[in-house]
C-alpha positions in Angstrom: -42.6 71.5 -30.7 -39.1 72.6 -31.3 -36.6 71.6 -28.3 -35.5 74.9 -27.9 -39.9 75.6 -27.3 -40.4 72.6 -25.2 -37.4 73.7 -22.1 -38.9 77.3 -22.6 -42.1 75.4 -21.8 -40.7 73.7 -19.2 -39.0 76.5 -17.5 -41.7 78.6 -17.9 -44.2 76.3 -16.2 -46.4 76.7 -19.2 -45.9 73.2 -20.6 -49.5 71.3 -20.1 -49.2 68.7 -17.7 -50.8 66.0 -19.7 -47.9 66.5 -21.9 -45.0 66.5 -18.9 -45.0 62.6 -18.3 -42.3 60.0 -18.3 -40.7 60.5 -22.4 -41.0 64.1 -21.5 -38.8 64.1 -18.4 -35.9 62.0 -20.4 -36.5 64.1 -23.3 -35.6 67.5 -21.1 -32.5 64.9 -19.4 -31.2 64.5 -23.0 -31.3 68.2 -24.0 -29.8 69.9 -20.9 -27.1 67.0 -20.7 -26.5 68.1 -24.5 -25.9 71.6 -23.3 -23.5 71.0 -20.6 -21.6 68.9 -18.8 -23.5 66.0 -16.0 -23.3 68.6 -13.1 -24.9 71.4 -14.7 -27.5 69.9 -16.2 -28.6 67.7 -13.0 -28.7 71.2 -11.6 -31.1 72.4 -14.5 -33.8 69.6 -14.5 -33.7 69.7 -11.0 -34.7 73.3 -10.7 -37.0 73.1 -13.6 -39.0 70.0 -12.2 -39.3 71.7 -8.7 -40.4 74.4 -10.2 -42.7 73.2 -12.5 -44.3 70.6 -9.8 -44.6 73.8 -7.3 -46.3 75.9 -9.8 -49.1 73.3 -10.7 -49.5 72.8 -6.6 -47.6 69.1 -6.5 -44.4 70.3 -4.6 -43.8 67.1 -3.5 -44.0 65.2 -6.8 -40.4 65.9 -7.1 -38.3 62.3 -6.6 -34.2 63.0 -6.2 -33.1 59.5 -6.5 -35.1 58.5 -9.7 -33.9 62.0 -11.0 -30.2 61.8 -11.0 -30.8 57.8 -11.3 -32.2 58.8 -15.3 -30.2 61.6 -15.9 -27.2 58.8 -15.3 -28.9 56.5 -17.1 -29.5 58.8 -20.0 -26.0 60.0 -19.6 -24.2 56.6 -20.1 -26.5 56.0 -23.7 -25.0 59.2 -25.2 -21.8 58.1 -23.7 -22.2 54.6 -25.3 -24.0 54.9 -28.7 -24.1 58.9 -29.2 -26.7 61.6 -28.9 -28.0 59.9 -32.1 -27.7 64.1 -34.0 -31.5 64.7 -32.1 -33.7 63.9 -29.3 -35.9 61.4 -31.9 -33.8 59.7 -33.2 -31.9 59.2 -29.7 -35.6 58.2 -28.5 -36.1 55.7 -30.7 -32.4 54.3 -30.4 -33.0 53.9 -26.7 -36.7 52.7 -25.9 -35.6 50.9 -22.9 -35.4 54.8 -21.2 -39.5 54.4 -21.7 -39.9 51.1 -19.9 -41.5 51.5 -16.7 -39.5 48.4 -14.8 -36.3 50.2 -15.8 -35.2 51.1 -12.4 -36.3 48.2 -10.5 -33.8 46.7 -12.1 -31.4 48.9 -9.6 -33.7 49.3 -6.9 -36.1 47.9 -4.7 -39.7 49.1 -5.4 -39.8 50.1 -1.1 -36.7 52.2 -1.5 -37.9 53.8 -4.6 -41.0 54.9 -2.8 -39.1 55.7 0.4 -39.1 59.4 1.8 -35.6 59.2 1.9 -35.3 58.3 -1.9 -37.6 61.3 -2.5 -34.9 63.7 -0.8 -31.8 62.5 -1.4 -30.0 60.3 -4.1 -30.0 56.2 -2.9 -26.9 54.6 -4.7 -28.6 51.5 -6.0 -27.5 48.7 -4.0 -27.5 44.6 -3.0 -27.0 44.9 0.9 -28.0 47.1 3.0 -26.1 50.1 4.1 -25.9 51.7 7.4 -23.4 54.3 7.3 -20.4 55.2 9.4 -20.6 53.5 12.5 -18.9 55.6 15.8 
């Protein structure tokens, strides 16, 4: 499947599930952050997992923090070694994206399952933070 086919997939919620797992979400990270700037493309994948996870009845599969946490993540490899000319090649130059203890190297495995993690972006952090104090 061409990239150009698999967003169209995506978007159009006609992309079988067994075939949207992990590679697949930083495959769709890499191509709308190679069609526009970090903003824009956190914007896109958002709206196309929501809307994919809402059409097959899992609404609230959707997770914000591990979201924008990859889509950083993938960010700062093209940033650092290039968008490798193609999503395989960049796959294969960047196999830690695919290892499934990535982000518990940022985060704590209870604030990664948190329902506060699952609504809003957690910055990844040491100490914990309470917010402004009045």
């Amino acid at each position: 499947m061409t990239d150009e086919e698999f967003l169209r997939a995506l978007e159009s919620c006609t992309l079988p599930e067994s075939e949207f797992g992990h590679h697949a979400h930083v495959r769709a990270g890499y191509l709308y952050l190679k069609q526009s700037d970090f903003a824009e493309a956190l914007d896109r994948i958002r709206r196309s997992i929501r809307a994919y996870a809402t059409y097959h009845g899992k609404p609230d599969r959707y997770h914000e923090t591990i979201t924008v946490a990859y889509l950083s993540l993938i960010q700062q490899c093209i940033f650092e070694c290039g968008d490798a000319g193609g999503w395989t090649a960049f796959a294969q130059r960047n196999p830690q994206l695919f290892n499934p203890e990535l982000l518990g190297q940022f985060y704590e495995r209870d604030v990664l399952e948190s329902n506060m993690a699952r609504r809003v972006f957690l910055l990844p952090r040491s100490k914990p933070f309470r917010g402004a104090r009045t």
